[in-house]
HTML snippet that shows the backbone in 3Dmol.js (N, CA, C, O; Angstrom):
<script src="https://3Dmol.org/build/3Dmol-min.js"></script>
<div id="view" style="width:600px;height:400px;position:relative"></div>
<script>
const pdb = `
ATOM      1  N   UNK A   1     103.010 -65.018 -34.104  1.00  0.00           N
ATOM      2  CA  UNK A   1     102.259 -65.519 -32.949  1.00  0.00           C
ATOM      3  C   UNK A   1     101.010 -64.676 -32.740  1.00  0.00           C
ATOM      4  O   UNK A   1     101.003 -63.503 -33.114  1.00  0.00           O
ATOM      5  N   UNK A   2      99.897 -65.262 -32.124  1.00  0.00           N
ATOM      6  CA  UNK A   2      98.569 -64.358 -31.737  1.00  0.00           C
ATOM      7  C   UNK A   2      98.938 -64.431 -30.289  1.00  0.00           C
ATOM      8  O   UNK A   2      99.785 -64.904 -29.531  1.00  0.00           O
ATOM      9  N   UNK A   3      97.380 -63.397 -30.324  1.00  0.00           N
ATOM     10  CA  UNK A   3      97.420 -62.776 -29.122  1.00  0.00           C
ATOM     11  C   UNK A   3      97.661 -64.008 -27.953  1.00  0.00           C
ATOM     12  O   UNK A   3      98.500 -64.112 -27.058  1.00  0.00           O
ATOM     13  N   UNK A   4      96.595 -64.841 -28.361  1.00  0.00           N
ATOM     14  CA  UNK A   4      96.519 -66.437 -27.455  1.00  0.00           C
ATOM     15  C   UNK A   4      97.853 -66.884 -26.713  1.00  0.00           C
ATOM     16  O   UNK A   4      98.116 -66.924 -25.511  1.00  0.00           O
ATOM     17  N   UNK A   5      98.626 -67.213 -27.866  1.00  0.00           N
ATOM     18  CA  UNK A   5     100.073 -67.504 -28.239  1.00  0.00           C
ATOM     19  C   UNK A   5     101.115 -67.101 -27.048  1.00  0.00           C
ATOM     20  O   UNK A   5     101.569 -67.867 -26.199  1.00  0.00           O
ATOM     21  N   UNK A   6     101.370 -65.750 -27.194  1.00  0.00           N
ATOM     22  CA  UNK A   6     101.582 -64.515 -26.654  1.00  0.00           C
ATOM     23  C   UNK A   6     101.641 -64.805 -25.035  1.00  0.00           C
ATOM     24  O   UNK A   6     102.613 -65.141 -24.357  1.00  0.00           O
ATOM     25  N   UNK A   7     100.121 -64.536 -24.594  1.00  0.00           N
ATOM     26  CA  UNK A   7      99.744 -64.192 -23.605  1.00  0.00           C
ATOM     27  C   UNK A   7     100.198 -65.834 -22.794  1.00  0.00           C
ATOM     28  O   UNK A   7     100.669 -65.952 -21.663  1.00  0.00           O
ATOM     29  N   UNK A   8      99.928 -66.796 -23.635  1.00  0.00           N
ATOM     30  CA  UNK A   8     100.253 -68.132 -22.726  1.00  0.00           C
ATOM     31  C   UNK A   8     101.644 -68.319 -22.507  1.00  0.00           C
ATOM     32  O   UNK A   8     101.934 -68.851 -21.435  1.00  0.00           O
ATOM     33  N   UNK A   9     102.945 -67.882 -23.575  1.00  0.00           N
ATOM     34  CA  UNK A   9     104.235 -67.725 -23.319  1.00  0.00           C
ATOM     35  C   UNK A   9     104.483 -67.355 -22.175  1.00  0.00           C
ATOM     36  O   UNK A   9     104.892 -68.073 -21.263  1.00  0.00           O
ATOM     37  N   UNK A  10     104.181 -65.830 -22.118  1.00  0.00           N
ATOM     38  CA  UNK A  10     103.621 -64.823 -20.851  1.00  0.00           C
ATOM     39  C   UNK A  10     103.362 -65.442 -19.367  1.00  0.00           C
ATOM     40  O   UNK A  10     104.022 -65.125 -18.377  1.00  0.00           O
ATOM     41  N   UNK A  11     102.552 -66.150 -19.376  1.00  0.00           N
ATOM     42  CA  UNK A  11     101.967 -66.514 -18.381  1.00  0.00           C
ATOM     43  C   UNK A  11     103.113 -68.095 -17.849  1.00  0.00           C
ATOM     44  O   UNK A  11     103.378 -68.314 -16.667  1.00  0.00           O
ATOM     45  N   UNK A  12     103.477 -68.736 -18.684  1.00  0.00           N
ATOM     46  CA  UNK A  12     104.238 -69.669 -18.612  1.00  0.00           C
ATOM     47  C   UNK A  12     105.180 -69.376 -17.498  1.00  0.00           C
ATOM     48  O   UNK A  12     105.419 -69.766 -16.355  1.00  0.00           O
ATOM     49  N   UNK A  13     105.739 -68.223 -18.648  1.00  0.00           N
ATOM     50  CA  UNK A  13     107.057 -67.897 -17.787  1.00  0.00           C
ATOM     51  C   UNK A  13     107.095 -67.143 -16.281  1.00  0.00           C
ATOM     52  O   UNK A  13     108.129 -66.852 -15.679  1.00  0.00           O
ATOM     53  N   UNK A  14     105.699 -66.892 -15.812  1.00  0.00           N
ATOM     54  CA  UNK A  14     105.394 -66.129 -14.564  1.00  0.00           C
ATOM     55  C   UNK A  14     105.016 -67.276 -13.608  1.00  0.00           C
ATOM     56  O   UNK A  14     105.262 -67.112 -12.413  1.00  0.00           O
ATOM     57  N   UNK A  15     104.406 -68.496 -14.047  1.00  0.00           N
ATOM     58  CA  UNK A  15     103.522 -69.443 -13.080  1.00  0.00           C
ATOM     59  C   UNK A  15     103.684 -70.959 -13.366  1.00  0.00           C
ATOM     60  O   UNK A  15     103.188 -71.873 -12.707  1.00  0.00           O
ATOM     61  N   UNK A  16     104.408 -71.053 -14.384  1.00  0.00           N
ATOM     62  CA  UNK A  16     104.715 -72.241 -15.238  1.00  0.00           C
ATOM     63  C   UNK A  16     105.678 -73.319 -13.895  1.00  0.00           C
ATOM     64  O   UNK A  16     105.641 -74.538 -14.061  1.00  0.00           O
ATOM     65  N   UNK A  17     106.152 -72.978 -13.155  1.00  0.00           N
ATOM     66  CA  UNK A  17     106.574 -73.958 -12.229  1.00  0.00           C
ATOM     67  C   UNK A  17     105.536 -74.354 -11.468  1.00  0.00           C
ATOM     68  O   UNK A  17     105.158 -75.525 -11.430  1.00  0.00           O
ATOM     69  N   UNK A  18     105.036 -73.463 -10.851  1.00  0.00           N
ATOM     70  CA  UNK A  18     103.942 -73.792  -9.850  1.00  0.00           C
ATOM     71  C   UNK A  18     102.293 -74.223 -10.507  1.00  0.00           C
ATOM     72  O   UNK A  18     101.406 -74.498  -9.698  1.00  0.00           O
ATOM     73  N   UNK A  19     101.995 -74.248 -12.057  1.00  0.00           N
ATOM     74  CA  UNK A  19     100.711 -74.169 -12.050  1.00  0.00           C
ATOM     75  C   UNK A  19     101.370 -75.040 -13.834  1.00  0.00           C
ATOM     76  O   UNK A  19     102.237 -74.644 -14.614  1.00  0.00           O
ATOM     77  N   UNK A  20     100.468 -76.301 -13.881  1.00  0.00           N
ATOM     78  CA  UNK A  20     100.405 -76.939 -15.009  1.00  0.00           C
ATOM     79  C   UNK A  20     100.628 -76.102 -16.339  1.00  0.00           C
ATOM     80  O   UNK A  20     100.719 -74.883 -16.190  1.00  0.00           O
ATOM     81  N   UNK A  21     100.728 -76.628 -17.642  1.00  0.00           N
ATOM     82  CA  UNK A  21     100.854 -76.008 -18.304  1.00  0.00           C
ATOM     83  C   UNK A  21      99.206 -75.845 -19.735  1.00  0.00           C
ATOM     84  O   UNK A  21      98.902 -75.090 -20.658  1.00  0.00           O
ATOM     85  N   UNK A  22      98.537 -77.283 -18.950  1.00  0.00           N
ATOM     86  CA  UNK A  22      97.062 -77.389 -19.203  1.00  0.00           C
ATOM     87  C   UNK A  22      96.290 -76.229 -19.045  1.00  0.00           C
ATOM     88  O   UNK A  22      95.633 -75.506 -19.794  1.00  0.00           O
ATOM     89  N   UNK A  23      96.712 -76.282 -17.193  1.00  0.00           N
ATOM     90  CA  UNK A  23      95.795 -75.398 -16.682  1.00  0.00           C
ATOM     91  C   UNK A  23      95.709 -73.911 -17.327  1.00  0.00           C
ATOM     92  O   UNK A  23      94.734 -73.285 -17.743  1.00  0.00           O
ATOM     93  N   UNK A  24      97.152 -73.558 -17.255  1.00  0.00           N
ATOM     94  CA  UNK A  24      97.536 -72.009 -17.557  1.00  0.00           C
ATOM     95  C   UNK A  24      96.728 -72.066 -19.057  1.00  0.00           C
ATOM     96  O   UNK A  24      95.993 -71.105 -19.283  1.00  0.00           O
ATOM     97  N   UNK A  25      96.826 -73.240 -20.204  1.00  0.00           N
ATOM     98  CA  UNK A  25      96.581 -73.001 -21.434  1.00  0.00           C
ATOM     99  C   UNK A  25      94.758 -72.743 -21.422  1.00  0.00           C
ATOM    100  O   UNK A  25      94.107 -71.784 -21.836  1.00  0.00           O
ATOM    101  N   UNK A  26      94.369 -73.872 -20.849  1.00  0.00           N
ATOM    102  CA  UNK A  26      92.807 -73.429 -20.626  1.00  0.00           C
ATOM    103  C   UNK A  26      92.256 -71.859 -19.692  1.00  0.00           C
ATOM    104  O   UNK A  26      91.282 -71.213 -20.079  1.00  0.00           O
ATOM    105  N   UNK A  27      92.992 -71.506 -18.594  1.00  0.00           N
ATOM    106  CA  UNK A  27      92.704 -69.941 -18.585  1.00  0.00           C
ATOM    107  C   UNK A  27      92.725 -69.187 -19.488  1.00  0.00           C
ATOM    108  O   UNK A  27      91.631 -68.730 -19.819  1.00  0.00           O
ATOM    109  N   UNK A  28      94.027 -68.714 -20.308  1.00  0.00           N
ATOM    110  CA  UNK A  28      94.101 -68.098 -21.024  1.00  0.00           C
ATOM    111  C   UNK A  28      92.855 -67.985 -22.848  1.00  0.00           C
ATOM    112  O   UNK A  28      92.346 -67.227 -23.674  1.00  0.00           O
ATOM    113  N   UNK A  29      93.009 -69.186 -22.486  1.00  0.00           N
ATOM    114  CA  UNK A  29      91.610 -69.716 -23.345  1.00  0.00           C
ATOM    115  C   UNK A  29      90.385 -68.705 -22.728  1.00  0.00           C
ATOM    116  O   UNK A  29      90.065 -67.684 -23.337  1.00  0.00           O
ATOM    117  N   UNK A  30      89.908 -69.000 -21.788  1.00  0.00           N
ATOM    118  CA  UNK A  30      89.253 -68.428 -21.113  1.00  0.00           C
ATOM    119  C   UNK A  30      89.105 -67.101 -20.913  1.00  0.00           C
ATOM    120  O   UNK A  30      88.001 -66.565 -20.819  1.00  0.00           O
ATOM    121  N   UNK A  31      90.445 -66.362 -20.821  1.00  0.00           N
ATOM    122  CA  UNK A  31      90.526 -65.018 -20.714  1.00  0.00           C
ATOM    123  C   UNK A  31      90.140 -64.310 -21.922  1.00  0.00           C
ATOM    124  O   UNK A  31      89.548 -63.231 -21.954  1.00  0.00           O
ATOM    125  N   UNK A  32      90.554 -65.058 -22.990  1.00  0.00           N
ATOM    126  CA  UNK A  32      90.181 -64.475 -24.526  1.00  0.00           C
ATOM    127  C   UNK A  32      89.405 -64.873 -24.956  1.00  0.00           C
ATOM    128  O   UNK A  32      89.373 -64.704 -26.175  1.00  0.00           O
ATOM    129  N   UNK A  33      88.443 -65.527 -24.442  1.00  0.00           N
ATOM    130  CA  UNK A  33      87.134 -65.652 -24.637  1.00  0.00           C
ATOM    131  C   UNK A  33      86.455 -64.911 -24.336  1.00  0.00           C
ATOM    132  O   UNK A  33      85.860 -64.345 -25.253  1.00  0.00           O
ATOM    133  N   UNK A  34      86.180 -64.531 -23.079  1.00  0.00           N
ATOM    134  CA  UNK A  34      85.246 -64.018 -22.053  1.00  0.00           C
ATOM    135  C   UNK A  34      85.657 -62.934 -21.337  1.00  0.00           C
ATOM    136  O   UNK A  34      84.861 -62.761 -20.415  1.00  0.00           O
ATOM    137  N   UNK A  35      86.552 -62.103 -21.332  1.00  0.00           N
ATOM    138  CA  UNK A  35      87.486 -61.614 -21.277  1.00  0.00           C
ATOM    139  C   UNK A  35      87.261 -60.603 -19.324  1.00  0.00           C
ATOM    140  O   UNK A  35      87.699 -61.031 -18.257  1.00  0.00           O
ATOM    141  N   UNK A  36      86.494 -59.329 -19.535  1.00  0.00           N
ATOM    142  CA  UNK A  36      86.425 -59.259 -18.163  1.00  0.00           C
ATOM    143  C   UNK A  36      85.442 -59.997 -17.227  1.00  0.00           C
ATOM    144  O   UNK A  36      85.297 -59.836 -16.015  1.00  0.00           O
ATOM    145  N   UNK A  37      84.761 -60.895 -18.113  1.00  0.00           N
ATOM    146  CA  UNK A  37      83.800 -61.070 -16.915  1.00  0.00           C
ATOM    147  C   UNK A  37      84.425 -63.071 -16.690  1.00  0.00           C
ATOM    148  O   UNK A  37      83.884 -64.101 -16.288  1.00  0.00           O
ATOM    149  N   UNK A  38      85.420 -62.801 -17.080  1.00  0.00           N
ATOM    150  CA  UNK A  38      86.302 -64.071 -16.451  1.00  0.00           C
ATOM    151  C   UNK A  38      87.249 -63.758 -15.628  1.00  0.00           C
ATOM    152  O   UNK A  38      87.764 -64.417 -14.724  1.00  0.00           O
ATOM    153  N   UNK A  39      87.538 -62.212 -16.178  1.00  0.00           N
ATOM    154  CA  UNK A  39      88.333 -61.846 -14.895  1.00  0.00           C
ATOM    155  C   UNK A  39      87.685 -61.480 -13.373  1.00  0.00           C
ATOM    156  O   UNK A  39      88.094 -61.422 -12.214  1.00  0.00           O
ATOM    157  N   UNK A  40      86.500 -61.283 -14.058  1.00  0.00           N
ATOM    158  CA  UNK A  40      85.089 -60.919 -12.733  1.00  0.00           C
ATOM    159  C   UNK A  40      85.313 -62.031 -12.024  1.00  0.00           C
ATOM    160  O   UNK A  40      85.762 -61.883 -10.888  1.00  0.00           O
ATOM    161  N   UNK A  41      84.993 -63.700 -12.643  1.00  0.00           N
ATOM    162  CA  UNK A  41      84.374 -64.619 -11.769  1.00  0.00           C
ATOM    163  C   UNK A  41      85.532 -65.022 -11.235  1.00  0.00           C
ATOM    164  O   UNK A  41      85.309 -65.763 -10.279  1.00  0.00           O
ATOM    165  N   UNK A  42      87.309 -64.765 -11.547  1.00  0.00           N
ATOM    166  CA  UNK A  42      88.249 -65.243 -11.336  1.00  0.00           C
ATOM    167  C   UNK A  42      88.225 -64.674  -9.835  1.00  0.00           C
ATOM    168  O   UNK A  42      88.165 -65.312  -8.784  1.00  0.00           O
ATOM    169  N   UNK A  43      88.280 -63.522 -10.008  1.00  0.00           N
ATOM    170  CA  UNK A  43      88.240 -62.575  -8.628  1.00  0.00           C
ATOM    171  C   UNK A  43      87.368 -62.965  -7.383  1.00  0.00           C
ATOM    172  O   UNK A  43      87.805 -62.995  -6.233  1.00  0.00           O
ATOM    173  N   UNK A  44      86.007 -63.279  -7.775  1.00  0.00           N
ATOM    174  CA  UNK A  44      85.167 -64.021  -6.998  1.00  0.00           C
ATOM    175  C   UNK A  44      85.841 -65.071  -6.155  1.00  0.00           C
ATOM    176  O   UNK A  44      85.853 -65.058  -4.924  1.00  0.00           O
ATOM    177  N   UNK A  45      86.434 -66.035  -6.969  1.00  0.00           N
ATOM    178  CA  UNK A  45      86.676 -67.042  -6.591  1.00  0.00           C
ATOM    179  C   UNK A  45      88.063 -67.278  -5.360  1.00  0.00           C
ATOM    180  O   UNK A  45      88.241 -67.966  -4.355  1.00  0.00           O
ATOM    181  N   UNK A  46      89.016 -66.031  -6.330  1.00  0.00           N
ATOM    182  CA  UNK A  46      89.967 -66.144  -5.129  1.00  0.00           C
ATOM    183  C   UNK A  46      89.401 -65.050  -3.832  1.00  0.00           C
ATOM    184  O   UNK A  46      90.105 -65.195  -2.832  1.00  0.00           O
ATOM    185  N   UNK A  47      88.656 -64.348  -3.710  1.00  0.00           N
ATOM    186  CA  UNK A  47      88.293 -63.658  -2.709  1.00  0.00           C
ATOM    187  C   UNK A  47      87.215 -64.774  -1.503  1.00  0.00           C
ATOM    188  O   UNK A  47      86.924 -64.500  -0.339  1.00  0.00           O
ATOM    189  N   UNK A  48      86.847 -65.947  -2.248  1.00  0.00           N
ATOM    190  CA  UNK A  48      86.215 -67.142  -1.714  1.00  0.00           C
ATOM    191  C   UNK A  48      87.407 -68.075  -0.591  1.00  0.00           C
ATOM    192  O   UNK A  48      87.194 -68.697   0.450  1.00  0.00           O
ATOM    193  N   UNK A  49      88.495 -67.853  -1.255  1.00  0.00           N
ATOM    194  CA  UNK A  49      89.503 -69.161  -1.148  1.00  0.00           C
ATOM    195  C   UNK A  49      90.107 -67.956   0.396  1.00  0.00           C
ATOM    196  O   UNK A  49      90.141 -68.407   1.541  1.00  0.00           O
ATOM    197  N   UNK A  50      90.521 -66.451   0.070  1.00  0.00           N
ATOM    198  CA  UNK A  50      90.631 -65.913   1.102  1.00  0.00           C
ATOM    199  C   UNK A  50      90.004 -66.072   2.180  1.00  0.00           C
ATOM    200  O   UNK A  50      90.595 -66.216   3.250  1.00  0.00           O
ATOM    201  N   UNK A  51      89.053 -66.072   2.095  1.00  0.00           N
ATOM    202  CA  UNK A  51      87.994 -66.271   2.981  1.00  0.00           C
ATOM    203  C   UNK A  51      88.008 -67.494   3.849  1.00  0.00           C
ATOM    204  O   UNK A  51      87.840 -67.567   5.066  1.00  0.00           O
ATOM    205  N   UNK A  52      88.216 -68.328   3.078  1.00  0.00           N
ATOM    206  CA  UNK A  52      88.561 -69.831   3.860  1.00  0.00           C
ATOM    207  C   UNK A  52      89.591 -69.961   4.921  1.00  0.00           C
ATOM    208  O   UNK A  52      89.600 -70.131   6.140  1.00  0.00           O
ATOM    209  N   UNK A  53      90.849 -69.746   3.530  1.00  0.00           N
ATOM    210  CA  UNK A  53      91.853 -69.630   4.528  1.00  0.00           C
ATOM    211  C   UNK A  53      91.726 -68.388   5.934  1.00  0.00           C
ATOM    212  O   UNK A  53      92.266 -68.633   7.013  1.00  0.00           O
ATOM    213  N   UNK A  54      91.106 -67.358   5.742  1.00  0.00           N
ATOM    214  CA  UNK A  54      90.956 -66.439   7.222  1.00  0.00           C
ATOM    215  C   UNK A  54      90.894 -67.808   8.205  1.00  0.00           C
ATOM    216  O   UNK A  54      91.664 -68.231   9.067  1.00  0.00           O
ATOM    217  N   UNK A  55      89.722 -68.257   7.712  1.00  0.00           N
ATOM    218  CA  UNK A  55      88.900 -68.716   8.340  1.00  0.00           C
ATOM    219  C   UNK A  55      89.805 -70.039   9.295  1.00  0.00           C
ATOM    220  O   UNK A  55      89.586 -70.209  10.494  1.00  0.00           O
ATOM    221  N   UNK A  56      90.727 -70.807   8.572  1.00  0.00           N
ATOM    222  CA  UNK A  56      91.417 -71.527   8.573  1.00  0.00           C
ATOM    223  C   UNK A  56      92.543 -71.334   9.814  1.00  0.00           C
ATOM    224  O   UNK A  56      92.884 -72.074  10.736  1.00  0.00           O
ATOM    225  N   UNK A  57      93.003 -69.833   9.348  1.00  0.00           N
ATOM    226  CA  UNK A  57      94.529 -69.677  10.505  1.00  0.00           C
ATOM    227  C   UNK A  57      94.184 -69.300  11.978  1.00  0.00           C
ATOM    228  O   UNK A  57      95.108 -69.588  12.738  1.00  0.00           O
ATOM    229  N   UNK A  58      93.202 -68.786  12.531  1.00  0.00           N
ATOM    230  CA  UNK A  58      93.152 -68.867  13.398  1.00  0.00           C
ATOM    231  C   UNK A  58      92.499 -70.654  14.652  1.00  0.00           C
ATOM    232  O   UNK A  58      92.663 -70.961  15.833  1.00  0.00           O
ATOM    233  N   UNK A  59      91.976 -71.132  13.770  1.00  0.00           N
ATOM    234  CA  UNK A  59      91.761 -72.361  14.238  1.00  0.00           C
ATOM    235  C   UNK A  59      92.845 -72.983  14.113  1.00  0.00           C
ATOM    236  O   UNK A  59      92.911 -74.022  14.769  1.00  0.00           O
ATOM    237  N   UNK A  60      93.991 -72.633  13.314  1.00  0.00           N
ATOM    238  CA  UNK A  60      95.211 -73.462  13.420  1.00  0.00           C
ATOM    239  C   UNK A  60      96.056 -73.250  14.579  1.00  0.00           C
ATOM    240  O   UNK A  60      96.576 -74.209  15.148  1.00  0.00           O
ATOM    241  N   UNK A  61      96.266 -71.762  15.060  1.00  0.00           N
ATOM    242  CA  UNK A  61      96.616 -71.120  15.654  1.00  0.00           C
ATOM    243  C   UNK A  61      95.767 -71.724  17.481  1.00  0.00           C
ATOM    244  O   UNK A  61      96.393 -71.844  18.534  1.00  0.00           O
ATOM    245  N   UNK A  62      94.544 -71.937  17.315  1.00  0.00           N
ATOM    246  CA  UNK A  62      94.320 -72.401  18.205  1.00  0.00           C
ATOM    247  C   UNK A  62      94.861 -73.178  18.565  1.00  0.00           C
ATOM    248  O   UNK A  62      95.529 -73.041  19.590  1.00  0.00           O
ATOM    249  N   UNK A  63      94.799 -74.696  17.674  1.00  0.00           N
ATOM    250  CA  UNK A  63      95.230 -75.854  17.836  1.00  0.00           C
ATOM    251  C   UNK A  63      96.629 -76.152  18.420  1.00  0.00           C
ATOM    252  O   UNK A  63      96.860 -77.024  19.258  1.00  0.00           O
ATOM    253  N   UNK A  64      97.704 -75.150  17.761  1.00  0.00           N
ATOM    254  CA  UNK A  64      98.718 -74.851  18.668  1.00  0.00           C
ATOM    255  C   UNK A  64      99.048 -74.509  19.679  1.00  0.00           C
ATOM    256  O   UNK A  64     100.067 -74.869  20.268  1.00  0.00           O
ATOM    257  N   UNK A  65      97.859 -73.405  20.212  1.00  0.00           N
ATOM    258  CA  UNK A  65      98.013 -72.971  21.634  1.00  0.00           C
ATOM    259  C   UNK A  65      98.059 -74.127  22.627  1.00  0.00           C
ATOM    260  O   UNK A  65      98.842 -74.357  23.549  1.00  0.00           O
ATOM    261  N   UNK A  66      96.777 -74.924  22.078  1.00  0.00           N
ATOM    262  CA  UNK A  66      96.072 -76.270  22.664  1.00  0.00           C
ATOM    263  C   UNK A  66      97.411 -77.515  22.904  1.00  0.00           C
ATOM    264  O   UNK A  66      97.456 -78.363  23.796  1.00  0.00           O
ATOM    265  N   UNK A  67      98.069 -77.359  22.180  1.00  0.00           N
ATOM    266  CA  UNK A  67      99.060 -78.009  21.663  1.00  0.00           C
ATOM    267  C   UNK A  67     100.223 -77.775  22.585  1.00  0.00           C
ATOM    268  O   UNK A  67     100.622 -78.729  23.254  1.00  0.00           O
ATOM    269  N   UNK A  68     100.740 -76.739  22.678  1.00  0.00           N
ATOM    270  CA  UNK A  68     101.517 -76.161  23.534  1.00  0.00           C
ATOM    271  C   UNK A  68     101.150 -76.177  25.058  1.00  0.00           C
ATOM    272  O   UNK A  68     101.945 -75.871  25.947  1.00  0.00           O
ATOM    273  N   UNK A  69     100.146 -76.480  25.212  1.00  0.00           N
ATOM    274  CA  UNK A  69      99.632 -76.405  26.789  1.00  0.00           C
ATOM    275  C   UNK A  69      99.683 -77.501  27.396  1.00  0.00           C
ATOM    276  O   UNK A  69      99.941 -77.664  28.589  1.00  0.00           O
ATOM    277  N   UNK A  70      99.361 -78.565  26.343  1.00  0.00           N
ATOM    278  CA  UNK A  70      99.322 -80.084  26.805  1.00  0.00           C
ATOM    279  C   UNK A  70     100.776 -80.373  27.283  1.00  0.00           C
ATOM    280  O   UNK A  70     100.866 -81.028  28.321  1.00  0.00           O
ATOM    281  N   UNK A  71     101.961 -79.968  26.654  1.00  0.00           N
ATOM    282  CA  UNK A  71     103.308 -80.459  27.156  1.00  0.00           C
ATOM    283  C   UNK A  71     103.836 -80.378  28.382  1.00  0.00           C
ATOM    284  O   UNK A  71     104.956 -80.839  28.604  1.00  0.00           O
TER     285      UNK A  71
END
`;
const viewer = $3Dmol.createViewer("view");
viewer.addModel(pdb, "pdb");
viewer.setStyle({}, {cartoon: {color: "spectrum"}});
viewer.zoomTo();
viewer.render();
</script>
């Protein structure tokens, strides 16, 4: 087996319920391609999605208060 090989087994068996087996195969593609600066833009991206969600729970949290008051 190569490294490719390997690393997608790997990854299967860590995320393979929750995350396609496309998807995982095209990251890993990705990772051994491009290697840290895919791990760069990966990072970007989930530090983006954090961000959202912040952004997200307290307006949810509102909505409940709001929610709770009406009854």
């Amino acid at each position: 087996m190569n490294q490719e090989e390997i690393l997608l087994t790997e990854m299967l068996k860590e995320v393979g319920d929750s995350i396609s087996e496309e998807t995982v195969a095209e990251k890993v593609k990705q990772f051994i391609k491009y290697g840290n600066v895919f791990l760069f833009f990966e990072m970007m991206s989930l530090r983006k999605e954090i961000e959202r969600i912040k952004e997200e729970i307290p307006d949810a949290m509102l909505m409940r208060v709001r929610m709770s008051e009406n009854l």
